[in-house]
C-alpha positions, 0 to 999 in steps of 0.5 A: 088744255080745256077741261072735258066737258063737265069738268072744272079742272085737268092736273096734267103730269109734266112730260120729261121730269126726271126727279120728283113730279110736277103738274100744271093745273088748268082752268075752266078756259084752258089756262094754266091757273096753277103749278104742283111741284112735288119735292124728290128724295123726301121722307115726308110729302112735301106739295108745293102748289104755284101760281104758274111755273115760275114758281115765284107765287105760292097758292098752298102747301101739302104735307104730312108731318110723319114719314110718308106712309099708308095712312099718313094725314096730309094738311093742306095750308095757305103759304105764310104772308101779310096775314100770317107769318105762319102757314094757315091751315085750311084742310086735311085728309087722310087715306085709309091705309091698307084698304086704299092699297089693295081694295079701293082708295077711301080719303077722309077730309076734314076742315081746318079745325080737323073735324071730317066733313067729307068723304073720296072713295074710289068707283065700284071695287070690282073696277077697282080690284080689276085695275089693281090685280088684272092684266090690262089694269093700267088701262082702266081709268079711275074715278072717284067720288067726294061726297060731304057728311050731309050726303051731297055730291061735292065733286068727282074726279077721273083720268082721262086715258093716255098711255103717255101722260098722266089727266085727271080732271076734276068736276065741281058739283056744288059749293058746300060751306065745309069745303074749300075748293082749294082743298078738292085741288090739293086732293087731286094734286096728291092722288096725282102725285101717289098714282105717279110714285106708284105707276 
């Protein structure tokens, strides 16, 4: 599946999963460059994202050391390996509690040291508003801005409207050096993950 024009990135939910939620990640040429897996029955997130569907390479880890709930922090790490036996943290962000839930979704992103360099925020409220609360709500995409501290547009990220399967595809804007592209995925995998928990 070739990312729409602009786009870098499309996380396309797996069609027919019955516990937990899985996505396959595609790159800029329509291939599979990797596999969210989200663990079902689990009080604390737990993203694990691969290489392909067998499951065999892991690319990065997210999860949330508290009970999920509406302000948890998520960490984003590198899976343990020749240069560490532990997990390597790259990342973190938070989403802002009840103003996500019922206004518009807002994510603070911090580096690996937990300092915050960038901000997600949902489109206008008014659309936002509109798809929480109106009637056709579920038909109205989403769309949303990362922008670094310095004020330069990072990436977006958008779903693509399908009745049937879950697309959001995400755009590149510019490389900044406070933001791992790994990190932006693993954003778009979450924001997938909790869209599918909530729709």
């Amino acid at each position: 599946m070739k990312p729409a024009p602009g786009e870098k990135y499309t996380i396309r939910r797996k069609v027919f999963k019955i516990f937990g939620a899985s996505f396959h990640i595609y790159g800029p040429e329509g291939n599979v460059v990797g596999f969210c897996k989200q663990k079902a029955f689990k009080l604390r997130e737990d993203l694990r994202v691969y290489t392909d569907e067998s499951c065999t390479t892991e690319l990065m880890r997210i999860g949330t050391r508290q009970v999920i709930d509406l302000g948890a922090t998520y960490t984003v790490s590198l899976p343990p390996g020749t240069h560490s036996p532990e997990p390597t943290p790259i990342g973190s962000f938070t989403r802002a509690g009840l103003r996500s839930e019922f206004v518009r979704d807002s994510w603070s992103i911090s580096d690996a040291t937990g300092r915050e360099v960038a901000r997600l925020e949902e489109d206008s409220t008014a659309m936002a508003l509109l798809r929480r609360f109106g009637d056709l709500g579920a038909l109205i995409p989403q769309s949303f801005s990362v922008t670094a501290h310095d004020g330069r547009a990072v990436a977006t990220l958008r779903t693509h409207f399908n009745p049937f399967v879950y697309r959001l595809g995400v755009a590149i804007l510019a490389d900044h050096p406070d933001m791992d592209e790994l990190l932006i995925i693993a954003l778009a995998c979450t924001i997938a993950a909790i869209e599918g928990r909530q729709g």
